[in-house]
Every structure is written in structure tokens, then in C-alpha cells.
C-alpha positions in Angstrom: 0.0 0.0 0.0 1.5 3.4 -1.2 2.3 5.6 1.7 1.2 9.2 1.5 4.9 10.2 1.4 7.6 10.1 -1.1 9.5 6.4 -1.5 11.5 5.6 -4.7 10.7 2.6 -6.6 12.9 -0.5 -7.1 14.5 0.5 -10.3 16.3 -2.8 -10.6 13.1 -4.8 -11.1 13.5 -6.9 -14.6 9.8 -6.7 -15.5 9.8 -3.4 -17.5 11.2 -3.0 -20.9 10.5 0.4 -22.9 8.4 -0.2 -25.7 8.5 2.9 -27.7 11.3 4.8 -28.0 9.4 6.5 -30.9 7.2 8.4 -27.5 10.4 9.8 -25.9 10.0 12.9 -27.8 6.5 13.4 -26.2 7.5 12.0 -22.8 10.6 14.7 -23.0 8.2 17.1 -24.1 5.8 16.3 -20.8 9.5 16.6 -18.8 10.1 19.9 -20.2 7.3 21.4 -18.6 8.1 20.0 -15.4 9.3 22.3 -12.1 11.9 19.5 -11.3 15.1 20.7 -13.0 16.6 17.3 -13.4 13.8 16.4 -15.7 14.4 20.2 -17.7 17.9 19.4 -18.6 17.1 16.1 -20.0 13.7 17.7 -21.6 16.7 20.4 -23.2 18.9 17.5 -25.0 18.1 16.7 -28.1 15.9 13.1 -28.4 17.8 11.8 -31.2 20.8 12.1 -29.6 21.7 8.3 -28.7 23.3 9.7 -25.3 19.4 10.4 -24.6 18.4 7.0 -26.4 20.4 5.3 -24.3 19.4 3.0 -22.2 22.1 3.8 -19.3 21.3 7.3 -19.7 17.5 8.1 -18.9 17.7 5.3 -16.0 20.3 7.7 -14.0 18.9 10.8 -14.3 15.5 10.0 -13.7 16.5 7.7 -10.2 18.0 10.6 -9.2 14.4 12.3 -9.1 12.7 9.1 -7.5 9.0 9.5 -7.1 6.8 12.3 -7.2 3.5 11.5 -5.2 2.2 14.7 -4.5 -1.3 15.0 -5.0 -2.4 16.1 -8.6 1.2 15.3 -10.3 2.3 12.7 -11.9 4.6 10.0 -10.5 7.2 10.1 -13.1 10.4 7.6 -12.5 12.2 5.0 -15.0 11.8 1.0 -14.0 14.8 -0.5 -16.2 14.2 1.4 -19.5 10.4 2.3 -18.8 9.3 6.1 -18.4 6.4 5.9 -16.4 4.2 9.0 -15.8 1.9 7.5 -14.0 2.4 4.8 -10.7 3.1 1.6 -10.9 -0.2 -0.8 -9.6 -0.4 -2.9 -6.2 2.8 -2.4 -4.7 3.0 -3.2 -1.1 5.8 -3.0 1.1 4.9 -4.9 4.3 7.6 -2.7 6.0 6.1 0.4 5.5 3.1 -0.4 7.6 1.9 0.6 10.4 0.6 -1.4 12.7 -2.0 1.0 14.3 -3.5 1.8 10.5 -4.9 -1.3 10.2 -6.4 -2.0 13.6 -8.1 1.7 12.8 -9.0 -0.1 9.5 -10.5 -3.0 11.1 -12.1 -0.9 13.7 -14.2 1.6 10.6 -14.8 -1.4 9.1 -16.7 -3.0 11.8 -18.4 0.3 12.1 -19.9 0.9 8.6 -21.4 -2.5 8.4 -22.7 -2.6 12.0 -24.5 1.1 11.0 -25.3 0.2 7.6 -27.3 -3.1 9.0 -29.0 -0.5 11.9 -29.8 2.2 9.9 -30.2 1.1 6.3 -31.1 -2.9 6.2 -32.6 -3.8 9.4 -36.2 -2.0 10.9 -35.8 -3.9 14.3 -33.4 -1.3 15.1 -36.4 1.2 14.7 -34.9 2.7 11.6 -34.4 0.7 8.5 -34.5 3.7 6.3 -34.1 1.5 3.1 -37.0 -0.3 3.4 -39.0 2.9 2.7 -36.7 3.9 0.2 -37.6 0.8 -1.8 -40.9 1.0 -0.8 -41.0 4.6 -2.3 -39.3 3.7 -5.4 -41.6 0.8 -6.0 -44.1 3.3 -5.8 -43.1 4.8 -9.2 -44.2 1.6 -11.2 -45.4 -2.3 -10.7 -42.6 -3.1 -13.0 -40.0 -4.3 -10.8 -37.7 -4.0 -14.2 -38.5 0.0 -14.3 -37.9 -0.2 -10.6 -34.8 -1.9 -10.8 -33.3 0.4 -13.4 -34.6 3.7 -11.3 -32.7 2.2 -8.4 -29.9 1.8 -10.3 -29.8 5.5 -12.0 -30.7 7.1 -8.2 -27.2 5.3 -7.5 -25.1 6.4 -10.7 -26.4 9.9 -10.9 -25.4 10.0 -6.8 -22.6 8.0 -7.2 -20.9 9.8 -10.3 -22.1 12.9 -9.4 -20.3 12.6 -6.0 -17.1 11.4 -8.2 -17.8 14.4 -10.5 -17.6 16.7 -7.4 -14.3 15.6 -5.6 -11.8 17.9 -6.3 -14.1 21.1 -5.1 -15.6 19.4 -2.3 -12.6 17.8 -0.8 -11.3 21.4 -1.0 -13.8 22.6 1.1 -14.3 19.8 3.6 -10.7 17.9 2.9 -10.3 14.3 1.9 -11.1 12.1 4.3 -14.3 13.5 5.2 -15.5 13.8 1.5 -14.3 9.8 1.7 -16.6 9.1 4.3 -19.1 11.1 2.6 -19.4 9.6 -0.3 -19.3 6.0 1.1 -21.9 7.0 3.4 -24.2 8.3 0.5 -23.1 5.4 -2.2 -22.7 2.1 0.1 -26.9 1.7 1.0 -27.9 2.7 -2.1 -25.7 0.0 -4.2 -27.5 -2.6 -1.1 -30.5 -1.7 -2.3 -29.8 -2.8 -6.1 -28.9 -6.2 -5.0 -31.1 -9.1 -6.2 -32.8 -11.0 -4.0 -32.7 -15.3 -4.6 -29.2 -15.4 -6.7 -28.9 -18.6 -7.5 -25.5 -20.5 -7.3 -23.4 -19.6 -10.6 -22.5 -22.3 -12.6 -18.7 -22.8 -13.1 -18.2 -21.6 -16.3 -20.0 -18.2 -15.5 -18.3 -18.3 -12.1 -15.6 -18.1 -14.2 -15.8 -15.1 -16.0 -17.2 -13.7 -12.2 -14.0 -14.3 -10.8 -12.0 -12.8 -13.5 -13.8 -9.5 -13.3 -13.0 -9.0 -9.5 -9.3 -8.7 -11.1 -10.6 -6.0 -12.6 -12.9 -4.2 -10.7 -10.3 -4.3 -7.5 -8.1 -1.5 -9.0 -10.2 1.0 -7.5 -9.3 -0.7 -4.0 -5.2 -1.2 -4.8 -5.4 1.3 -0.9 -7.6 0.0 1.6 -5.9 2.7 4.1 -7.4 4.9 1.2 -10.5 3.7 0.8 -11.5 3.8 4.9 -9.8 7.2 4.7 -7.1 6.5 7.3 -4.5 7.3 4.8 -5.0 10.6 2.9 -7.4 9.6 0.1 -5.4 10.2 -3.6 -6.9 10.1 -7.2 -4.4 7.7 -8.4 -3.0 7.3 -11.9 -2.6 3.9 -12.3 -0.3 2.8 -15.2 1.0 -0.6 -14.6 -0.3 -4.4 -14.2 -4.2 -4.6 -15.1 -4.0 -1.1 -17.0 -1.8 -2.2 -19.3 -4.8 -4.0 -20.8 -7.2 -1.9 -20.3 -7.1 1.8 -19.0 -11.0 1.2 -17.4 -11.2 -1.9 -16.0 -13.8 -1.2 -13.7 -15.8 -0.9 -16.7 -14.8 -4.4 -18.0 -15.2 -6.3 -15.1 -18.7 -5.0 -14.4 -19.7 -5.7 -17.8 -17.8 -9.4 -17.2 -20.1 -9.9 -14.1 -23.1 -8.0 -15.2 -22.7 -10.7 -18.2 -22.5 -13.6 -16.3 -25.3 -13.1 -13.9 -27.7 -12.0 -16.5 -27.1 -15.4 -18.1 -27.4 -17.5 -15.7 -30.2 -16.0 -13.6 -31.7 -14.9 -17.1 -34.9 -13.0 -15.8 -35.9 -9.8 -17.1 -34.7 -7.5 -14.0 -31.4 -9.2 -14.0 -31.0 -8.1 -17.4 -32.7 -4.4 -16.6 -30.2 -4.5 -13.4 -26.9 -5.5 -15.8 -27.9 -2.6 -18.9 -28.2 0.2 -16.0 -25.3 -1.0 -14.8 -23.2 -1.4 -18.0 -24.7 2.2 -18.5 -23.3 3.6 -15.7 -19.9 2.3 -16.1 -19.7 3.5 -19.3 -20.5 7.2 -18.8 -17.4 6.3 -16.0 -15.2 5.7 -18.8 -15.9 9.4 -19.9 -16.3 11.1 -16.7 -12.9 8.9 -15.4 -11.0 10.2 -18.4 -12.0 14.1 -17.9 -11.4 14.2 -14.4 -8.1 12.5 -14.7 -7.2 15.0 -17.7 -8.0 17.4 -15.6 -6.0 16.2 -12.5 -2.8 15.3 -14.2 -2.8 17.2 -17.4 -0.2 15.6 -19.9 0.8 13.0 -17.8 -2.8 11.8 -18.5 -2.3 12.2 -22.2 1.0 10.1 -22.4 -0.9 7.2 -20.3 -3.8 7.6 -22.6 -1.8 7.0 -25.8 -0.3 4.0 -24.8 -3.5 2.5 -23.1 -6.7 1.3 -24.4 -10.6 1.2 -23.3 -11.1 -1.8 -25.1 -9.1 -4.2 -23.7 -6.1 -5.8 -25.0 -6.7 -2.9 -28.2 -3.8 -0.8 -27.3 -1.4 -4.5 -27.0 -2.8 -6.0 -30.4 -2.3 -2.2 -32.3 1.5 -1.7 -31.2 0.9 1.1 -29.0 1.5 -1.3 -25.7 4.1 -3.8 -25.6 3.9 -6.2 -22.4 7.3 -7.5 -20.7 8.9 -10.7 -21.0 7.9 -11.0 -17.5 4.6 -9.3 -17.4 2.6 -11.8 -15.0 5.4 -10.5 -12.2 3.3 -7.3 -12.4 0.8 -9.4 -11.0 2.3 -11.6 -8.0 1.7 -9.2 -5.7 0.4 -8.9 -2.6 -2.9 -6.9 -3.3 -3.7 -9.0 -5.8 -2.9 -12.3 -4.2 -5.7 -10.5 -1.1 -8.3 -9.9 -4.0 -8.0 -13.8 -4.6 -9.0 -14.4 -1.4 -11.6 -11.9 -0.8 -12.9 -12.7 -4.1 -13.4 -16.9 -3.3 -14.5 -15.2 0.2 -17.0 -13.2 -1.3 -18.3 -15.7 -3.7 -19.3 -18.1 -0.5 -21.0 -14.9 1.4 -23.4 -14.6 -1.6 -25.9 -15.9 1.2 -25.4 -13.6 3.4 -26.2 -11.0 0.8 -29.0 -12.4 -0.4 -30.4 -12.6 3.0 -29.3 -8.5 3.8 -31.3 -7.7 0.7 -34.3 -9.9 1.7 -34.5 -7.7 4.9 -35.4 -5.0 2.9 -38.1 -6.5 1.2 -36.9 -5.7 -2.2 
């Protein structure tokens, strides 16, 4: 998990190789407008020069920078003869943590789902607010398709427009309570989307359901993050899963809106996936724009060697994977997300059950 401090990369690590030298003359153009000087002298040599093709050369002046985590720059640093703008994906060092972050971690945790049971899912409490929120919604129509996809647009236009709304709002309120805002806002109203009698996945859909946790979990690669006890950062992610894909939230909702509409195959599963699928989509936009906006041409350098469509960007030249590529993925983080994944897959139950509670 990435400290909110500065800590250089392992620039020995074998898995990178550049794959387009052709870019340096863009990259150096992105370095030239950077404040750090190092980067402005190498920015001022001329790219066809081979002492600035060489692959000795941009290594030792870049190390020398190490990585730039401040908040709304890029984290620009050389892995073997790689420039990466943005950070490289699910790096942990088990070193860096701190014990008492985590037991704060565990203890919010804990929390949430104790007030989100109280207050949102269970009425024996004397509140259950989420019952009459369903109950209102139903309200609208006795379709419980146009009811399903109303739920689901009350949570995108909330969720996104929460997302949409960061950068101004954490400015006024600061990150962690804007974190705990949003969660607070999004978390019951993505309970109240979930379908009631789920029936086990067979194993070739479980399959593909499995596979699109891998790419739904970047948005998690910081826990600390996430339960705002480490500063919350809008990340730009340029390694492991992105090198396939540049949204892979997207995908992997689309993977398991896919494979439960199959298998369950009733008309408000498939109402619940296309609201779904809809709302990720506008996230590809709106994720794009607020990144553009955030890191300016660092952004635009990702962007051009990345792809929406996955595996596009690999197939068309633009990304060339390592030797070594799956060592991008043996890493702790991910390795976690295979267990809560299997772990999450066995709780379906338990879901079910929480979503029964509200009648829905």
C-alpha cells in the first residue's frame, strides 16, 4: 500500500522494458514542462541524440528524481528502460506499515457495516431507512424491471455525481471526510440494487465472475485509502491490469453484469446488468476528464499507450507487455483480492439474505 509520502521505486526490477522509443520525444516534451530541474535538462537535449536514447542514460537521471507522489502530479520515475508517468499498480511494502493503520481499519470497518445493518437494512433497530426507500421507489411503477433500473440511475447519478464533485468538495471539507461522505451516501444505495434469490453460478459463468473481480479491484489497490485513514489520492494507475485496459472497472462490471444476467436470465437481471453497464460507461468518460483534468499531460501520455477496449492498445503496437509481465501481478494486493474474491463468492448468502431484509 502506497504511503502518502515520497518512496522511490525499485528500479532494478527486470519486469519493465521500454516499448517505444518513438514516444520519448512526447514523454521529454511532458518533462520539459516540469518544475523539477533534473527532468528540464534532460527535456533540453536533443531526443535523437543516442546519449538520450540510451538506455544507461535516462535510468540515472530519472533515479536521481525518485518518485513524485504529490497530490495532482504525476509520478514520473524510470523501472529499467520504462518512463512511467503515472504509478506503478499494487505495490506493497509490508515494512512500511503501520501497525495501528490497520487496527483503525478493522475498527471503521466494523463500524460501517454494524451502522449500515441499523440504519439502512434492518427495521428492528427502529430505523431501516431502506425499506422505505424501496418502498418509495416501487411506488413509481409495478414493473420491478423499471424499478430496478430507477434504483440503479438514483445510484449512478449519486454515485458519479459525487465522483464528479471531488476535487471542489474535498477542497472545502478535505479528503477524508468527502471519503466518508461519499461511502456513506453510495454504500446503501448500491444494497438496495442487489437481487434477491441469486442462485448458485454455474462454473463456467463463475468463471468469468472471478475474473472481473481482477478488474474491478483497482479501484481498492489502498484499503488505508479507501477507509480514509490514509489521505485519500486520485491515483494514476499505469502498470499491471492497465496495461490491458485503461478502465477496467468498466470491464469487469460488464464481465459480471454478463454472467449473472445469463445465468439468472430473468428480465430485471438483465434491466439491473444494462443500468449497470450504462453507468460504467458514462465512467469511462467522466474517469478520463477528471483524470485530464487532474494530471494534465501525464494523462495524455498514459492515454496514448493504453486502451478502453481491452487488449486494443497491445494488439495495435501502441503497448508492448514485458517478458515477464505476469510478475506485475504476484503481488500482494492481488494475491488479497484472490482471497476476498473466493471469500465473497461463498457470502453470496449472506447478501442475499441482507437484501431480503429490505423487502426488495
Amino acid at each position: 500500500m502506497a504511503s502518502s509520502s515520497s518512496s522511490p521505486l525499485v528500479l532494478s526490477n527486470p519486469i519493465f522494458s521500454f516499448s517505444h522509443r518513438s514516444k520519448n520525444v512526447k514523454i521529454l516534451a511532458f518533462y520539459k514542462q516540469s518544475k523539477n530541474p533534473l527532468f528540464r535538462t534532460l527535456s533540453n537535449q536533443n531526443p535523437n541524440n543516442p546519449f538520450i536514447k540510451s538506455s544507461q542514460f535516462i535510468p540515472k537521471i530519472l533515479a536521481r528524481a525518485s518518485v513524485n507522489e504529490t497530490e495532482g502530479k504525476s509520478s514520473s520515475v524510470v523501472i529499467d528502460d520504462e518512463v512511467l508517468v503515472g504509478e506503478d499498480a499494487a505495490t506493497f511494502n509490508i515494512f512500511e506499515q503501520k501497525i495501528t493503520s490497520w487496527v483503525y481499519f478493522t475498527g471503521i470497518l466494523g463500524v460501517v457495516l454494524f451502522a449500515l445493518d441499523a440504519l439502512w437494512i434492518d427495521s428492528s433497530f427502529g430505523f431501516g431507512y431502506g425499506k422505505a426507500f424501496i418502498d418509495y421507489v416501487s411506488g413509481i411503477s409495478d414493473s420491478n424491471e423499471i424499478v430496478m433500473l430507477v434504483l440503479i440511475f438514483i445510484f449512478a447519478a449519486v454515485h458519479s455525481g459525487m465522483a464528479s464533485l471531488r476535487d471542489p468538495s474535498e477542497k472545502l471539507i478535505g479528503p477524508r471526510a468527502y471519503r466518508v461522505l461519499f461511502a456513506g451516501i453510495s454504500l446503501p444505495l448500491a444494497v438496495s440494487t442487489v437481487l434477491q434469490n441469486v442462485p448458485w453460478l454455474h462454473h463456467l459463468l463463475w468463471v468469468s465472475n472471478f475474473i472481473s473481480f481482477f478488474f474491478l479491484y483497482p479501484s481498492t489497490f489502498n484499503l488505508l485509502e479507501v477507509a480514509a485513514v490514509d489521505k485519500p489520492k486520485m491515483h494514476l494507475w499505469e502498470t499491471g491490469i492497465m496495461r490491458i485496459t485503461r478502465h477496467p472497472q468498466m470491464v469487469g462490471q460488464v464481465l459480471w453484469c454478463l454472467a449473472h444476467a445469463i445465468w439468472i436470465g430473468n428480465s430485471v437481471a438483465v434491466a439491473a446488468s444494462v443500468g449497470l453497464i450504462g453507468h460504467h460507461l458514462f465512467g469511462v468518460w467522466n474517469g478520463d476528464r477528471r483524470l485530464a483534468l487532474r494530471y494534465g499531460e501525464a494523462f495524455e501520455v498514459v492515454k496514448s499507450r493504453t486502451s478502453v477496449v481491452p487488449f486494443a492498445a497491445i494488439i495495435d503496437g501502441r503497448q508492448k507487455l514485458p517478458k515477464d509481465y505476469y510478475k506485475e501481478f504476484l503481488r500482494l494486493p492481488y494475491l488479497t483480492i484472490t482471497a476476498l474474491t473466493l471469500g465473497a463468492y461463498w457470502a453470496h448468502p449472506l447478501m442475499q439474505a441482507a437484501s431480503f431484509r429490505l423487502h426488495w
